[in-house]
Each structure stands twice: as C-alpha cells, then as structure tokens.
C-alpha positions as CSV (number, residue, x, y, z in Angstrom):
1,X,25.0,-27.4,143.9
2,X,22.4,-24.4,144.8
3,X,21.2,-22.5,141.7
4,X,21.6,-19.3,141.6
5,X,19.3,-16.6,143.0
6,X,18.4,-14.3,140.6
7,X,17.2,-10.8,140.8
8,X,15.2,-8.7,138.1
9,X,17.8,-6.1,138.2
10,X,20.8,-8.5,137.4
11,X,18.8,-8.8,134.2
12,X,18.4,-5.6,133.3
13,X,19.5,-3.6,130.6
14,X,20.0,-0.3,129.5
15,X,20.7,0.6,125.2
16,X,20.7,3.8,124.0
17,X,20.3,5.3,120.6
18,X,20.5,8.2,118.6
19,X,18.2,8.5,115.6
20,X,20.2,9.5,112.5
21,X,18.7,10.1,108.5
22,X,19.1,6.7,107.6
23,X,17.0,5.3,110.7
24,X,14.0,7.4,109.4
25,X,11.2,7.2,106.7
26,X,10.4,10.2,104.5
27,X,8.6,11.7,107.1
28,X,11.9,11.9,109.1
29,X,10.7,9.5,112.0
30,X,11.9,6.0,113.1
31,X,11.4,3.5,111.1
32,X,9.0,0.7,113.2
33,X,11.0,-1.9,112.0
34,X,14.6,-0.9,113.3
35,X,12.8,0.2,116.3
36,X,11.9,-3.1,117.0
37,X,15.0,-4.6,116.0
38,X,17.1,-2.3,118.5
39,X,13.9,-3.6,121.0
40,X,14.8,-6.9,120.2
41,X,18.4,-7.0,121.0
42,X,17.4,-5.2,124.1
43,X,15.3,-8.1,125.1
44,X,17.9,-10.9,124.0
45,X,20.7,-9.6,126.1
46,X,18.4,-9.0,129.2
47,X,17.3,-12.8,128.7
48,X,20.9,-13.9,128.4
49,X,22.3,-12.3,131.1
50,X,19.5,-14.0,133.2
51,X,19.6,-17.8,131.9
52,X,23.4,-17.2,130.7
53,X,22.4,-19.2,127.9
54,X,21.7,-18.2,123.9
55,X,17.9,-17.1,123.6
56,X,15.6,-17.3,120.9
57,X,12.7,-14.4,120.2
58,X,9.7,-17.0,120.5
59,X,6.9,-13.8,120.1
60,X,5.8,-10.2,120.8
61,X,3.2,-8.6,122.2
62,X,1.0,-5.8,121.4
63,X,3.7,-3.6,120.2
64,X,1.9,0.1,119.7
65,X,4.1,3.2,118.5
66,X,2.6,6.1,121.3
67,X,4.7,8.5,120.4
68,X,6.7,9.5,116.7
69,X,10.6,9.5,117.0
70,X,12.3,12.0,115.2
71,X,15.8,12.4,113.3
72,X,18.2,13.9,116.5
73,X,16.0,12.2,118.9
74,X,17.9,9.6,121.7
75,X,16.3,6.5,122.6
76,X,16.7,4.8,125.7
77,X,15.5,1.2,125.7
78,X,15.1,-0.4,129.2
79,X,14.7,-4.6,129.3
80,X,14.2,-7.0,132.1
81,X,13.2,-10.3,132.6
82,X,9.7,-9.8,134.4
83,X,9.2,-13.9,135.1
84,X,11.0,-16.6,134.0
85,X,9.2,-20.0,133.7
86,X,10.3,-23.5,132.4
87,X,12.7,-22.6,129.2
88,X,10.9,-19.1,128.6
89,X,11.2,-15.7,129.4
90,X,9.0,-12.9,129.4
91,X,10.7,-9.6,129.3
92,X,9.3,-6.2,129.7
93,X,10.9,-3.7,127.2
94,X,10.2,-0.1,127.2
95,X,11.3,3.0,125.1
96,X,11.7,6.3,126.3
97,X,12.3,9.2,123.5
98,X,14.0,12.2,124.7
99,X,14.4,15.5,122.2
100,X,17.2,17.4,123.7
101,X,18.2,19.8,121.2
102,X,15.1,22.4,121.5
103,X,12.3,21.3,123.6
104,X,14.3,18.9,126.4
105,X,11.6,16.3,127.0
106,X,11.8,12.7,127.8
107,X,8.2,10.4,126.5
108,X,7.9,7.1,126.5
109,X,7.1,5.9,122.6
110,X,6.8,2.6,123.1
111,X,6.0,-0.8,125.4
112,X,6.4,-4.4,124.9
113,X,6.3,-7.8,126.3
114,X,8.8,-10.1,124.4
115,X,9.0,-13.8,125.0
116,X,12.2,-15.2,124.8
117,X,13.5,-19.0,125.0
118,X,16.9,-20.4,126.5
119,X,18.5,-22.4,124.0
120,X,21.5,-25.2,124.3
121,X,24.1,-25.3,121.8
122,X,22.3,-27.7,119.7
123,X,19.6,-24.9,119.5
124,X,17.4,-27.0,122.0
125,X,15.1,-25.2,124.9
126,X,17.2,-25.2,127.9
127,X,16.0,-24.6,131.7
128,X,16.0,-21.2,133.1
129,X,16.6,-20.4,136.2
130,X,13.8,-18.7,138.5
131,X,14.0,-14.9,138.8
132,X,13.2,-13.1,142.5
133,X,11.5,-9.8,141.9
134,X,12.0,-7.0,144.9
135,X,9.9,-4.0,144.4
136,X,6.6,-3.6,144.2
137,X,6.3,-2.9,140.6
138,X,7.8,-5.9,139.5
139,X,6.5,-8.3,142.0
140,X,3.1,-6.9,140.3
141,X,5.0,-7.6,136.9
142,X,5.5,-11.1,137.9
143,X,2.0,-11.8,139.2
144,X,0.7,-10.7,135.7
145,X,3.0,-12.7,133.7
146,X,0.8,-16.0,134.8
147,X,-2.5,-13.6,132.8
148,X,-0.3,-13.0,129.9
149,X,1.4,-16.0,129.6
150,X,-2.2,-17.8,129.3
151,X,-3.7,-15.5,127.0
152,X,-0.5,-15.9,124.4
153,X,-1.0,-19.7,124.7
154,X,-4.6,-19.2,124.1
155,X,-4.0,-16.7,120.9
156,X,-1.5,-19.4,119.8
157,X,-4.2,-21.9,119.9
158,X,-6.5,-20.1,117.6
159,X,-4.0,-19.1,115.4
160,X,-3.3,-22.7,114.6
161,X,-6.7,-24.4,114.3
C-alpha cells in the first residue's frame, strides 16, 4: 500500500484567541505561560493531523515574547509541520496579535519551533510519514530543519554530560 503524500498545508492549523482579565498578569498582558500553552495545542493538533497519530511535545525552541498582548487583544496562532523526520516533527508556530478596538493593527508577538513525537497507543514513538513542502518559504523551512534539528541534538548533548 502507498503512503500517503503529504503536504505542509494539510497540516496546518489556524486557533484563535481572545485575551480576557483572567489570561493577564497585573500589568493586564498575557500571561507567557498560557500563551505557550495555547502555542502548544496549536503545535499538537498540526502534528496530529500530519502523522494521524497522538504526539508528544519532545522540546521548544527559542521562544522570545516581541511584542506585549493586552486584555481585548485577538491572537491568531498559525502551526505547521515544517519537516517530519523518523518519529519527530518540527513544527513552526507563530502568533500574530491584532488590537481591533482602537488602533486596528495586526503584529506578530511571537515565534517558535516545537518538536513533537508520534506516539502508538502504548505511548511508544511511532513513524511519521514524510511531508512535501510547495512554496518557496517552506521548501526553505524544510532545508533548515536539517540545521536546527542538529543543533537541538547538540544542545541536548551538553545538557546531559
């Protein structure tokens, strides 16, 4: 039986938020934390929908906050699998803040790169299918996944010496 082909867009996803009180810190702005927890669901359905399996967060990188996000404020949280190698997926995850009430402006706040592991039903690493990336923007993606992929193994050594 063939496997299925696989495109970057079938794996993409789309969550939106709005920010309410109890989101926010006393300086009325997102907390980091529930940001990256609505970054991590984002990141976990786009790596189900590719390997239709259960996925595991494996790591995260560099996770900066560009931008604050305010009480009122909509997120929009865009993931996609970027490469897909043996049992792990990298998935690109950004967030785009958009104030609509007085200023109308959209900004992105925040970027990640999220690794992400098929699982079995016994909670075992599973194979993931390949993904086929079509533009030009995510055939660079892919490319650069190789880079990133060695570096986090790399950091992972040194982090456990």
């Amino acid at each position: 039986m063939k496997e299925e082909q696989k495109t970057v867009a079938k794996s993409r996803v789309i969550k939106t938020e709005l920010v309410m009180p109890n989101d926010t810190n006393v300086m009325g702005t997102l907390f980091g934390g529930k940001l990256m927890a609505w970054m991590d669901i984002a990141a976990a359905i786009s790596a189900q929908k590719h390997s239709n399996t259960p996925v595991v967060t494996a790591s995260i990188d560099n996770v900066s906050f560009k931008e604050p996000i305010k009480i009122g404020d909509t997120v929009i949280i865009t993931a996609q699998v970027t490469r897909s190698f043996n049992t792990s997926m990298e998935v690109f995850v950004e967030v785009v803040k958009e104030e609509y009430v007085f200023k109308k402006t959209k900004q992105v706040a925040n970027t990640a790169f999220f690794t992400l592991v098929a699982v079995d039903t016994q909670g075992m690493p599973f194979k993931s299918p390949p993904i086929i990336p079509e533009t030009e923007i995510e055939i660079k993606m892919y490319t650069d996944a190789l880079k990133r992929r060695d570096m986090r193994i790399e950091s992972h050594k040194k982090n456990n010496q």
